[in-house]
C-alpha positions in Angstrom: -13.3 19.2 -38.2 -17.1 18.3 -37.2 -15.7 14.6 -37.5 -13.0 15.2 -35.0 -15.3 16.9 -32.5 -17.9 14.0 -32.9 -15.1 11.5 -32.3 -14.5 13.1 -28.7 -17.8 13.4 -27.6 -19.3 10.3 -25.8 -22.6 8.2 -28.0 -26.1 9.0 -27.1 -26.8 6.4 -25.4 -24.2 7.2 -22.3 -25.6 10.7 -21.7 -29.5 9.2 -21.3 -28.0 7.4 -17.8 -25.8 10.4 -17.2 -29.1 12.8 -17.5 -31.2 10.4 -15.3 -28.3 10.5 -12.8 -28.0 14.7 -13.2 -31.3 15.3 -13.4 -32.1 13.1 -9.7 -29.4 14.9 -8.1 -30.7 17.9 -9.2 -34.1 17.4 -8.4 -33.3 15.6 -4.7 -30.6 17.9 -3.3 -32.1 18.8 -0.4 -32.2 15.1 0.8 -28.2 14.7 -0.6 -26.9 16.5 2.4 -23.5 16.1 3.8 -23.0 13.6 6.6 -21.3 14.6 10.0 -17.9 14.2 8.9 -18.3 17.1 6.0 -20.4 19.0 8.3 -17.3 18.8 10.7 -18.7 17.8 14.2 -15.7 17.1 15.9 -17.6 15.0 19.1 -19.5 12.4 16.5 -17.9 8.9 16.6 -17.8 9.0 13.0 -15.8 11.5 12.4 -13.0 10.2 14.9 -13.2 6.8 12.6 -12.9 8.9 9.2 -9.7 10.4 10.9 -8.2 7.3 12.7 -8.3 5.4 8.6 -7.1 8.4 7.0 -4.1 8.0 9.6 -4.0 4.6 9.2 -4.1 4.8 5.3 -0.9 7.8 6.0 0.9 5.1 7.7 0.6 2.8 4.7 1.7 4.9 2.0 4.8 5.9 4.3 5.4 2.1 5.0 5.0 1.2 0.8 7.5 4.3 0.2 10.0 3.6 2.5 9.8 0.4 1.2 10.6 1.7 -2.2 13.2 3.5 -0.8 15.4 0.7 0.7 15.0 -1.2 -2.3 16.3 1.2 -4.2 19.2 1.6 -1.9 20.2 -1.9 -1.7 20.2 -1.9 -5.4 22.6 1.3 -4.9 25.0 -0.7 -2.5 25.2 -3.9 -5.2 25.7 -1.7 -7.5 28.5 -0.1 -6.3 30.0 -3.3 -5.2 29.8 -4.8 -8.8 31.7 -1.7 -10.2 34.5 -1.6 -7.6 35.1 -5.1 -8.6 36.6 -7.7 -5.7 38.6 -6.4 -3.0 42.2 -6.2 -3.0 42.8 -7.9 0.2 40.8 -10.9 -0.7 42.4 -10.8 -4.1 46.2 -11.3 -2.2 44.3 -13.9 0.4 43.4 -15.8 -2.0 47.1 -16.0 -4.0 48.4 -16.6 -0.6 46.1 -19.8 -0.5 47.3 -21.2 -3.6 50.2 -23.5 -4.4 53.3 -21.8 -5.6 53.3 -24.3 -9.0 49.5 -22.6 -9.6 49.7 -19.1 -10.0 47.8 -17.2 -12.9 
């Protein structure tokens, strides 16, 4: 069971970075504070850019999904077509069109 539990946990070495990187934040947080945006003043240019790309990234993933979505409806629609087979009409056009010595 030790064995397992050892397995899971990451080496030595990747907790001595991880430790320099806790132990800064730790020992600095009063110069880590929040920018404008997460302090939420609403009249700072930067806060109006954050918004506009998270609109702009919005737009995106709608475009990419509806994207997906009319693919997968075309594939629908061929589908569909492929399973009703060819159309009776053009089916009796097309034995109209042949010669009368040629008929299957």
């Amino acid at each position: 069971m030790r064995h397992r539990v050892q397995r899971l946990l990451p080496s030595r070495i990747a907790w001595g970075p991880l430790g320099v990187v806790l132990g800064a934040a730790l020992l600095f947080a009063s110069e880590v504070d929040a920018c404008s945006v997460c302090f939420g003043a609403p009249d700072s240019a930067q806060t109006a850019s954050v918004n506009n790309a998270i609109l702009f990234l919005l737009g995106v993933t709608a475009c990419v999904l509806a994207s997906f979505a009319t693919f997968f409806l075309v594939l629908r629609r061929r589908m569909r077509r492929t399973v009703a087979g060819p159309d009776l009409a053009s089916v009796a056009l097309e034995r109209r069109r042949e010669p009368a010595g040629t008929a299957k």
